[in-house]
Structures are given as structure tokens and as C-alpha cells.
HTML snippet that shows the backbone in 3Dmol.js (N, CA, C, O; Angstrom):
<script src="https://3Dmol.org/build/3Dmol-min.js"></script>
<div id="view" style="width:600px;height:400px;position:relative"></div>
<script>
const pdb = `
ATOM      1  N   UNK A   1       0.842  -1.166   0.000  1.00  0.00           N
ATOM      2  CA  UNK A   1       0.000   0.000   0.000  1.00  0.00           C
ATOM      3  C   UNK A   1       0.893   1.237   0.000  1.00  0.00           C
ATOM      4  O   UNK A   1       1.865   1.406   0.737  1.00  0.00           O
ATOM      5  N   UNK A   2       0.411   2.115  -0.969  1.00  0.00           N
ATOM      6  CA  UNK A   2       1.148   3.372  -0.681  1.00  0.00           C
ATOM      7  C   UNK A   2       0.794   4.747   0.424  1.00  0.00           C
ATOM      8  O   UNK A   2      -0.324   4.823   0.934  1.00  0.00           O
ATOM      9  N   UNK A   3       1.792   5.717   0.692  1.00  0.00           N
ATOM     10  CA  UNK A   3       1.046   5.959   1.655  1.00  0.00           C
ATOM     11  C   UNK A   3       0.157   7.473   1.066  1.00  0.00           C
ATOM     12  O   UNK A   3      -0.194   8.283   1.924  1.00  0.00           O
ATOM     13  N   UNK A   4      -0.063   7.670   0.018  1.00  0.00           N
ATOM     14  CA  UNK A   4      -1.476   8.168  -0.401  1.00  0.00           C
ATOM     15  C   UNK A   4      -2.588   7.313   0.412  1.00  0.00           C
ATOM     16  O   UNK A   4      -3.269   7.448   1.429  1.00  0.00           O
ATOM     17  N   UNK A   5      -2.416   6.499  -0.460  1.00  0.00           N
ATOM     18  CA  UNK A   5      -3.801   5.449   0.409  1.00  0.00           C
ATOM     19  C   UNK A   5      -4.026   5.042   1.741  1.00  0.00           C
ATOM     20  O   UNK A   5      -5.102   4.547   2.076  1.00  0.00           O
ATOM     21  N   UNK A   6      -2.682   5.291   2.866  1.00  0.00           N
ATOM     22  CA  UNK A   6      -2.512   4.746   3.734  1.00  0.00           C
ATOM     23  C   UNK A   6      -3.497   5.891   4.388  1.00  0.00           C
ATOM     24  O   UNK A   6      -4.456   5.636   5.118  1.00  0.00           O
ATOM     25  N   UNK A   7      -2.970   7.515   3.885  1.00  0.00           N
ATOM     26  CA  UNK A   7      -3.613   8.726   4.326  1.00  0.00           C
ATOM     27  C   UNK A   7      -4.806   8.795   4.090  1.00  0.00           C
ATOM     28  O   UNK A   7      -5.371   9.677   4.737  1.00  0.00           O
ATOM     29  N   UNK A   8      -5.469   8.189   3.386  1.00  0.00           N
ATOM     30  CA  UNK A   8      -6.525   8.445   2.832  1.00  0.00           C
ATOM     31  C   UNK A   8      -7.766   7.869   3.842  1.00  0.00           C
ATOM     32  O   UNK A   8      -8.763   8.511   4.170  1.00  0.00           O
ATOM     33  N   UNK A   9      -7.444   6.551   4.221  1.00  0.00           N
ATOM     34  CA  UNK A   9      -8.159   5.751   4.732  1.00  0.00           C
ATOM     35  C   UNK A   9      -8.316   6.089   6.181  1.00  0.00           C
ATOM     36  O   UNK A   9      -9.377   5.934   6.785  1.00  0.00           O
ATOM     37  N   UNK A  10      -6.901   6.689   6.868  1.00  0.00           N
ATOM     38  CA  UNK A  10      -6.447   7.007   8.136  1.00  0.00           C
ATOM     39  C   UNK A  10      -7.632   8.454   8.202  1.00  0.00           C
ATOM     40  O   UNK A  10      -8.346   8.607   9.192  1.00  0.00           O
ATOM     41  N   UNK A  11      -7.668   9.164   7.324  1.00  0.00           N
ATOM     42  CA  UNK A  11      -8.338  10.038   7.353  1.00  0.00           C
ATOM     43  C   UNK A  11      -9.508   9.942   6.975  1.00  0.00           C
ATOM     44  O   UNK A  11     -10.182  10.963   7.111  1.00  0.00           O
ATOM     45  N   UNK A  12     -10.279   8.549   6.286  1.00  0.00           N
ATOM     46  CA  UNK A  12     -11.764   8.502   6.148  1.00  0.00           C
ATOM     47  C   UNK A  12     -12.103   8.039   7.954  1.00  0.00           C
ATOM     48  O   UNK A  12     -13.086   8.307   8.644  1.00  0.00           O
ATOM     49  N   UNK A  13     -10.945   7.324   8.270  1.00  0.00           N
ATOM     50  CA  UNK A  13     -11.532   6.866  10.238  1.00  0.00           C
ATOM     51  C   UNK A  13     -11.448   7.666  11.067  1.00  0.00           C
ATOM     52  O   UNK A  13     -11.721   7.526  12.259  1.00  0.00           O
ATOM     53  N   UNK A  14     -11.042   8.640  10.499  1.00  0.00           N
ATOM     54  CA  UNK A  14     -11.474   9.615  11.764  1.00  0.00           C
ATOM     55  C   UNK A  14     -12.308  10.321  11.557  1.00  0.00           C
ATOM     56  O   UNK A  14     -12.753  10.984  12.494  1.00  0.00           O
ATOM     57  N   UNK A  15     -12.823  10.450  10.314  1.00  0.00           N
ATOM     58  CA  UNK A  15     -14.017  11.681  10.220  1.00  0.00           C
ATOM     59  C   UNK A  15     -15.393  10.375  10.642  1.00  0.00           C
ATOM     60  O   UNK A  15     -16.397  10.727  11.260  1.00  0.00           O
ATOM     61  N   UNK A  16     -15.222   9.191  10.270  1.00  0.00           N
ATOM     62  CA  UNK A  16     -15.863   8.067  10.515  1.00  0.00           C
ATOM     63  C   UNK A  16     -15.971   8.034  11.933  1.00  0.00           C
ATOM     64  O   UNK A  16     -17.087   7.708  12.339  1.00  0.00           O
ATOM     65  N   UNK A  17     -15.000   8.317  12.908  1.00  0.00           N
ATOM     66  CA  UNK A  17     -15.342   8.181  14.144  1.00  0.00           C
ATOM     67  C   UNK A  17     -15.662   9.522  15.175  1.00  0.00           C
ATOM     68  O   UNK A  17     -16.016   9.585  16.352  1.00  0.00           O
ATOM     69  N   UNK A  18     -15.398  10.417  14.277  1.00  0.00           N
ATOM     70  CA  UNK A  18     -15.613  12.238  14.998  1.00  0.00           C
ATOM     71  C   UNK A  18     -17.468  11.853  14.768  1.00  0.00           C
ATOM     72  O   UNK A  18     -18.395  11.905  15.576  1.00  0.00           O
ATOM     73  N   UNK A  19     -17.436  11.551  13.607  1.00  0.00           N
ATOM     74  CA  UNK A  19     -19.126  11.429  13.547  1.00  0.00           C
ATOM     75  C   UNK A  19     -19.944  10.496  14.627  1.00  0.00           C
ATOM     76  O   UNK A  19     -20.900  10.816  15.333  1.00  0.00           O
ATOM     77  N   UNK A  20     -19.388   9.482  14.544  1.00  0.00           N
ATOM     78  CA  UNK A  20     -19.568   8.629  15.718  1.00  0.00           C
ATOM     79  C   UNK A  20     -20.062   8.916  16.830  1.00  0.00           C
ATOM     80  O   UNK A  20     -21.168   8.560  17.234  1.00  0.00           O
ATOM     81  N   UNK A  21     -19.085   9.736  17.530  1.00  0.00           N
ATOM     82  CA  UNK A  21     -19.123  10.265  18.607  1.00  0.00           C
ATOM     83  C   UNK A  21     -20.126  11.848  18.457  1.00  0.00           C
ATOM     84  O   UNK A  21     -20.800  12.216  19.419  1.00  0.00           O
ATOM     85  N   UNK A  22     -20.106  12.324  17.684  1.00  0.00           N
ATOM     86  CA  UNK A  22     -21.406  13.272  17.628  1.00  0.00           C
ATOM     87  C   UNK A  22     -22.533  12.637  17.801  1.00  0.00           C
ATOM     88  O   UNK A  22     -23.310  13.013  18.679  1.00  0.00           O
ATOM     89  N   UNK A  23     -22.728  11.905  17.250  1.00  0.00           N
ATOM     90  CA  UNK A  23     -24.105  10.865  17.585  1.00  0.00           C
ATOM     91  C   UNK A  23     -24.535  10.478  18.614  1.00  0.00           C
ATOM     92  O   UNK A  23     -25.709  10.537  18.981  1.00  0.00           O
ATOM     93  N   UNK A  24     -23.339   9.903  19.369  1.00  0.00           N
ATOM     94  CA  UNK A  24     -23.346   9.601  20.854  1.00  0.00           C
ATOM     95  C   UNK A  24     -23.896  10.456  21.964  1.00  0.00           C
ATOM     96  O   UNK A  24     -24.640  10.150  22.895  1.00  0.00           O
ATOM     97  N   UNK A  25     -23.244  11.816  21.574  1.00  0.00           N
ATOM     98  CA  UNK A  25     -23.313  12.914  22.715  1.00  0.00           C
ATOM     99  C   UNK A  25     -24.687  13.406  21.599  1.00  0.00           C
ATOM    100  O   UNK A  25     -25.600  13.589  22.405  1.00  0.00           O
ATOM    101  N   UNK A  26     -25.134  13.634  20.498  1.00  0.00           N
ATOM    102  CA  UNK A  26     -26.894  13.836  20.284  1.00  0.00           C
ATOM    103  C   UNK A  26     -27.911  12.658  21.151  1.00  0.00           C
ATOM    104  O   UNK A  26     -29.057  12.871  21.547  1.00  0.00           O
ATOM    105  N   UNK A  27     -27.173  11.467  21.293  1.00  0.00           N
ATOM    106  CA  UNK A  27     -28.365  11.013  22.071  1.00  0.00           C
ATOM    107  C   UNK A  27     -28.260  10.643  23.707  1.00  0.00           C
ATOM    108  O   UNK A  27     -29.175  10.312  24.462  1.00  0.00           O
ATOM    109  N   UNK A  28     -26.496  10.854  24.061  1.00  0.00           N
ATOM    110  CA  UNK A  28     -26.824  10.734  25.682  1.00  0.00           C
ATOM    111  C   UNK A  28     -27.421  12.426  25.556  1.00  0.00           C
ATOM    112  O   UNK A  28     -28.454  12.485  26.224  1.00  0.00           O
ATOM    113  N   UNK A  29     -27.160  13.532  25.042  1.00  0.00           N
ATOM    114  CA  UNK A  29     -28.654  15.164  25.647  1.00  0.00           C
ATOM    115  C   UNK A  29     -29.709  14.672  25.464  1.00  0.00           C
ATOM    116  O   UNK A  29     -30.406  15.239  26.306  1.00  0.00           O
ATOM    117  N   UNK A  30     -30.601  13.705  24.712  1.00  0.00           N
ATOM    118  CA  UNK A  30     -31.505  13.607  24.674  1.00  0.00           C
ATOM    119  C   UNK A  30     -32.021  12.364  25.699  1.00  0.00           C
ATOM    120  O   UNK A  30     -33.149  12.368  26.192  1.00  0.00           O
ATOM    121  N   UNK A  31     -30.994  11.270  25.951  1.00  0.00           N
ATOM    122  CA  UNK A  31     -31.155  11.049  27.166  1.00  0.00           C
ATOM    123  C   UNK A  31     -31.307  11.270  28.565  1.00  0.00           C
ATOM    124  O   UNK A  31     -31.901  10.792  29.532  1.00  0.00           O
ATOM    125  N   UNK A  32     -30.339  12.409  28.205  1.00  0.00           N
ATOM    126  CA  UNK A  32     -30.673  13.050  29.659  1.00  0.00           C
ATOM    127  C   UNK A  32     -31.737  14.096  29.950  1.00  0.00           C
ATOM    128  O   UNK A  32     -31.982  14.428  31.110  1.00  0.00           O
ATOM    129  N   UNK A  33     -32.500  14.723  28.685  1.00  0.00           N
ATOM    130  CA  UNK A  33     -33.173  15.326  28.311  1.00  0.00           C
ATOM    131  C   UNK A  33     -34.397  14.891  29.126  1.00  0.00           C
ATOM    132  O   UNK A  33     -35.099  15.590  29.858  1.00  0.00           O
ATOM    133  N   UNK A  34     -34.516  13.409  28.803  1.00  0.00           N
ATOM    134  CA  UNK A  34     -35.813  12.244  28.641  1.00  0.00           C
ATOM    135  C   UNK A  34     -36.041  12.394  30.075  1.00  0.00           C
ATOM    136  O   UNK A  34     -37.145  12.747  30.491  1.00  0.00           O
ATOM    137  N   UNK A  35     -34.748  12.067  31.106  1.00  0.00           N
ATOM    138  CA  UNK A  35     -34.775  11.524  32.143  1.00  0.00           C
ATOM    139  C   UNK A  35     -35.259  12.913  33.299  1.00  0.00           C
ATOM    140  O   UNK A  35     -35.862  12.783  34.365  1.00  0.00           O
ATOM    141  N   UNK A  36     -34.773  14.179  32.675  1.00  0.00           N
ATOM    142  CA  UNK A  36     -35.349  14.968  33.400  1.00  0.00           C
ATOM    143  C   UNK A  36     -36.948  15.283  33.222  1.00  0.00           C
ATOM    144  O   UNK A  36     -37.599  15.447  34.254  1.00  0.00           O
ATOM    145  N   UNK A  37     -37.559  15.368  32.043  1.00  0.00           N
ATOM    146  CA  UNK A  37     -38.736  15.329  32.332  1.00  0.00           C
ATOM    147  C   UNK A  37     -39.480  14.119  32.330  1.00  0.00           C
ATOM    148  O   UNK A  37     -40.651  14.209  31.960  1.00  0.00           O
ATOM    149  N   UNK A  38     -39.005  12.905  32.695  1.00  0.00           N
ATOM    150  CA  UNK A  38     -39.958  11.578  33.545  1.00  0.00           C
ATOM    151  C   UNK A  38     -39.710  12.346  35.034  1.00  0.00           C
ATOM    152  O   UNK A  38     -40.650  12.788  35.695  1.00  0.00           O
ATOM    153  N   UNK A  39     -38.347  12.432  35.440  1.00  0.00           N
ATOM    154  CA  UNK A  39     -38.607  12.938  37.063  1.00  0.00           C
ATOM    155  C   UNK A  39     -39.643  14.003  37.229  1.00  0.00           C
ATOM    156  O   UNK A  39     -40.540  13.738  38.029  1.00  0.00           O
ATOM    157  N   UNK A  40     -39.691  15.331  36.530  1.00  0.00           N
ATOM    158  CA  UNK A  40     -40.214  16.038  36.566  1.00  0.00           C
ATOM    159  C   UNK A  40     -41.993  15.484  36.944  1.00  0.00           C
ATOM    160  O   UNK A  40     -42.551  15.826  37.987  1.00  0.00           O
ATOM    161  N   UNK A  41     -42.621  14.663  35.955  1.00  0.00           N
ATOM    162  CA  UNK A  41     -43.702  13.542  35.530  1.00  0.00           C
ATOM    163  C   UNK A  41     -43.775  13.335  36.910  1.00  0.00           C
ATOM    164  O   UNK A  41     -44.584  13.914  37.635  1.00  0.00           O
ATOM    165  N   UNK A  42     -43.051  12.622  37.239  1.00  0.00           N
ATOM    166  CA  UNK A  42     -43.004  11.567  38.456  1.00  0.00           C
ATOM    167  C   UNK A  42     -43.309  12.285  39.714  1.00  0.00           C
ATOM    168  O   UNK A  42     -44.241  12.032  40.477  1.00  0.00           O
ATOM    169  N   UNK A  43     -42.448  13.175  39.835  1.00  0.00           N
ATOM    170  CA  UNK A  43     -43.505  14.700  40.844  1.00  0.00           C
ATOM    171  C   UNK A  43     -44.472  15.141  40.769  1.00  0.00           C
ATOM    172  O   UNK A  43     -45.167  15.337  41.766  1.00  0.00           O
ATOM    173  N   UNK A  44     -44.728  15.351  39.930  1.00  0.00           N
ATOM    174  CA  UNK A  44     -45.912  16.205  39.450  1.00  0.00           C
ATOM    175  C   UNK A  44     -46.720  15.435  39.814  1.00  0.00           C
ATOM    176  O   UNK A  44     -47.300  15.980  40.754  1.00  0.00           O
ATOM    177  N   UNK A  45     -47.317  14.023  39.562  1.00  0.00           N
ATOM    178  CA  UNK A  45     -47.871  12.898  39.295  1.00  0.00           C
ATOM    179  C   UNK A  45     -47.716  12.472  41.079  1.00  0.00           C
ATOM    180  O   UNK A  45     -48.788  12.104  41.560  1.00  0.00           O
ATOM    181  N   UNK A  46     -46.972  12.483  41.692  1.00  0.00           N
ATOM    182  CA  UNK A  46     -47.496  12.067  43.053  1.00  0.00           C
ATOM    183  C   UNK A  46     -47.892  13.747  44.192  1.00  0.00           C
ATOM    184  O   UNK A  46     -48.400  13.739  45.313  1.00  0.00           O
ATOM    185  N   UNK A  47     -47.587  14.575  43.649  1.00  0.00           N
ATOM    186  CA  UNK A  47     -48.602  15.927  44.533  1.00  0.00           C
ATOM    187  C   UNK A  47     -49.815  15.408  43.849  1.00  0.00           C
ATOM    188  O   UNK A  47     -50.752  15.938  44.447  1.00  0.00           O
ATOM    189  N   UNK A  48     -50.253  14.702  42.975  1.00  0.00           N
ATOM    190  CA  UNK A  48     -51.691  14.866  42.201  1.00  0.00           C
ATOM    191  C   UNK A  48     -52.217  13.691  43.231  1.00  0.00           C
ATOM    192  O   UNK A  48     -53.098  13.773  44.087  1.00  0.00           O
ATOM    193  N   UNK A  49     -51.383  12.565  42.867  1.00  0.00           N
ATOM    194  CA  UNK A  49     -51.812  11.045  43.627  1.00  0.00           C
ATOM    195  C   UNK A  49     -52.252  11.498  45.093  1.00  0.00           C
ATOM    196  O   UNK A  49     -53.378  11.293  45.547  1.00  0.00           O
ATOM    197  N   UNK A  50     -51.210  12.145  45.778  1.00  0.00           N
ATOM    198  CA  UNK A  50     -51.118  12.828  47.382  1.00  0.00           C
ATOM    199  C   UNK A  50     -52.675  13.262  47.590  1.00  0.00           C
ATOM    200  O   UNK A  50     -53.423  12.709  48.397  1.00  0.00           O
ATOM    201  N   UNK A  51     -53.086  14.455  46.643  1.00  0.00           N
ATOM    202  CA  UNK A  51     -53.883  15.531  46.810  1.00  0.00           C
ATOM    203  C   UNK A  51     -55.360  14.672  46.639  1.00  0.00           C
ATOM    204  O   UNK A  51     -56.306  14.884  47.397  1.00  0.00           O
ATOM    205  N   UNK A  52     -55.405  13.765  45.633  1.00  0.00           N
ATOM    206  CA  UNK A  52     -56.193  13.015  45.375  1.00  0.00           C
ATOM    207  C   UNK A  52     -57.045  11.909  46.334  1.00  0.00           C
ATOM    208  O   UNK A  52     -58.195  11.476  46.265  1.00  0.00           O
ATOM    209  N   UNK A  53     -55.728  11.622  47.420  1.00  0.00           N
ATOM    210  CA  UNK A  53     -56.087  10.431  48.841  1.00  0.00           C
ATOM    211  C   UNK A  53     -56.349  11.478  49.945  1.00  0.00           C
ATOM    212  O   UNK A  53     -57.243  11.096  50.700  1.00  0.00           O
ATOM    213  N   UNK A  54     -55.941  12.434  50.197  1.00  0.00           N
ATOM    214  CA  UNK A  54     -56.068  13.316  51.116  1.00  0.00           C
ATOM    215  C   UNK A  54     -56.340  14.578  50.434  1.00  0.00           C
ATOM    216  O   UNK A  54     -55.520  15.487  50.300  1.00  0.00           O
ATOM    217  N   UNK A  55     -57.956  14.577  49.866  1.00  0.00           N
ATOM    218  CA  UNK A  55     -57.920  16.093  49.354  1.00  0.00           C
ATOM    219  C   UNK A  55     -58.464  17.127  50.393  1.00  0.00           C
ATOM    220  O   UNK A  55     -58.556  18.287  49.991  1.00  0.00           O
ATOM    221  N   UNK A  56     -58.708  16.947  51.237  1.00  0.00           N
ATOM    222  CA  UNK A  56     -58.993  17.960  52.902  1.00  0.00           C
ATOM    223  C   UNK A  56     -57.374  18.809  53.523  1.00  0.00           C
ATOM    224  O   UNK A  56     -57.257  19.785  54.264  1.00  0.00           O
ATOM    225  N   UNK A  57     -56.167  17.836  52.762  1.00  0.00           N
ATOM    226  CA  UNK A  57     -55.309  18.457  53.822  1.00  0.00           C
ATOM    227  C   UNK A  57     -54.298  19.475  52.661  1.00  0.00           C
ATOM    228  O   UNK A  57     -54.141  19.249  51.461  1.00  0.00           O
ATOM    229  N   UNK A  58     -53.797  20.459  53.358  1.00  0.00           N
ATOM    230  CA  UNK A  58     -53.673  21.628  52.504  1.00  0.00           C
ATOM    231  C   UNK A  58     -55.004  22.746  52.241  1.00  0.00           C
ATOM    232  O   UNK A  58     -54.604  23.909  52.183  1.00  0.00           O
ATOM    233  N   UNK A  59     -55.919  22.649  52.138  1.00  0.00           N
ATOM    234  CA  UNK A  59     -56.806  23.499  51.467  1.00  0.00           C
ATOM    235  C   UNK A  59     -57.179  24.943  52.881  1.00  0.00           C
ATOM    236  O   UNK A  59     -57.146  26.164  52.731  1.00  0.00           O
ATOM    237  N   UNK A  60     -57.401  24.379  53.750  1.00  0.00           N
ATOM    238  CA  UNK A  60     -57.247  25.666  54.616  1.00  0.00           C
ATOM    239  C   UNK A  60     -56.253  26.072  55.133  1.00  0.00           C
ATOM    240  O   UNK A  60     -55.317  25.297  55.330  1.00  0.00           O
ATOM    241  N   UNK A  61     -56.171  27.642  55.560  1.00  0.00           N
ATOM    242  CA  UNK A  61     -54.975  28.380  56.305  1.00  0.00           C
ATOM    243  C   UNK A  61     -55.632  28.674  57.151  1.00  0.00           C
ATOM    244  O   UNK A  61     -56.693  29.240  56.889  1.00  0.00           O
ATOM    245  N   UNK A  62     -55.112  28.298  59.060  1.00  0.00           N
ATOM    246  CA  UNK A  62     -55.586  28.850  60.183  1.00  0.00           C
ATOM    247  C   UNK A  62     -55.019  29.770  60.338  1.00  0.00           C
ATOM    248  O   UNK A  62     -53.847  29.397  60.397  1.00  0.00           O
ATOM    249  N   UNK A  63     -55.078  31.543  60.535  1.00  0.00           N
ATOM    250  CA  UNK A  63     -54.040  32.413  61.213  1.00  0.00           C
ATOM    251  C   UNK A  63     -55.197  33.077  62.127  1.00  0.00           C
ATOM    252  O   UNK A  63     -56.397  33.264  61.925  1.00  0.00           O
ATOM    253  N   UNK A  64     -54.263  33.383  63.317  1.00  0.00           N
ATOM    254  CA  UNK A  64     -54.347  34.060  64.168  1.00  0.00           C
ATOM    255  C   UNK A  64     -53.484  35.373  64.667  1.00  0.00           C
ATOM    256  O   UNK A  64     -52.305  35.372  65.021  1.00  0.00           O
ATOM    257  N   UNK A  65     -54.345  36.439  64.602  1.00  0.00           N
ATOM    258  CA  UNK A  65     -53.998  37.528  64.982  1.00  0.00           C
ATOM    259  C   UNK A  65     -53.709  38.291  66.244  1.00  0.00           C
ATOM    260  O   UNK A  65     -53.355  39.468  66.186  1.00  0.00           O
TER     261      UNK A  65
END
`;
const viewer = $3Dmol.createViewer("view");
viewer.addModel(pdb, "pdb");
viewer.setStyle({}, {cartoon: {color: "spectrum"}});
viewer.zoomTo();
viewer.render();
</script>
């Protein structure tokens, strides 16, 4: 092999693997993307569950003056 070709190839694997890795880090943000709004979900979703078994507690304010 000459090293035209040797360069050539050396340099199709790295643009082959720069891409790679762009891909990677597009889908761990969107993984982590995902995972913040299920937690988010998952809160939201038990003040509702909470409010739902005990809907008497919270709703009044006693103050005294």
C-alpha cells in the first residue's frame, strides 16, 4: 500500500469516528433530556396522587392575629 492510500483511509476513520461520537453525545442530551422530564412527571404525578387520597389536607390556612 502506498502511503497516499494509507492517508486516505487514516483520514476517512477519523471523520468516521468524529461522527460517531457526535451521535453519541446527540443522544446521551436527549437522554438526559428524557430523564429529566420523567422525574419532573413523576412529581408532578405524586402531589396529584397525594392531593387526590387526602384532598382535605392543605386546602385551609388557620391564622391568628
Amino acid at each position: 500500500m502506498d502511503i497516499a492510500s494509507m492517508a486516505t483511509i487514516l483520514s476517512q476513520s477519523k471523520i468516521q469516528q468524529q461522527a460517531s461520537l457526535s451521535v453519541m453525545k446527540i443522544a446521551m442530551d436527549t437522554t438526559k433530556q428524557q430523564s429529566f422530564n420523567l422525574a419532573e412527571l413523576l412529581e408532578v404525578n405524586t402531589k396529584l396522587m397525594e392531593q387526590s387520597v387526602n384532598p382535605h389536607i392543605g386546602g385551609n390556612l388557620d391564622l391568628e392575629i
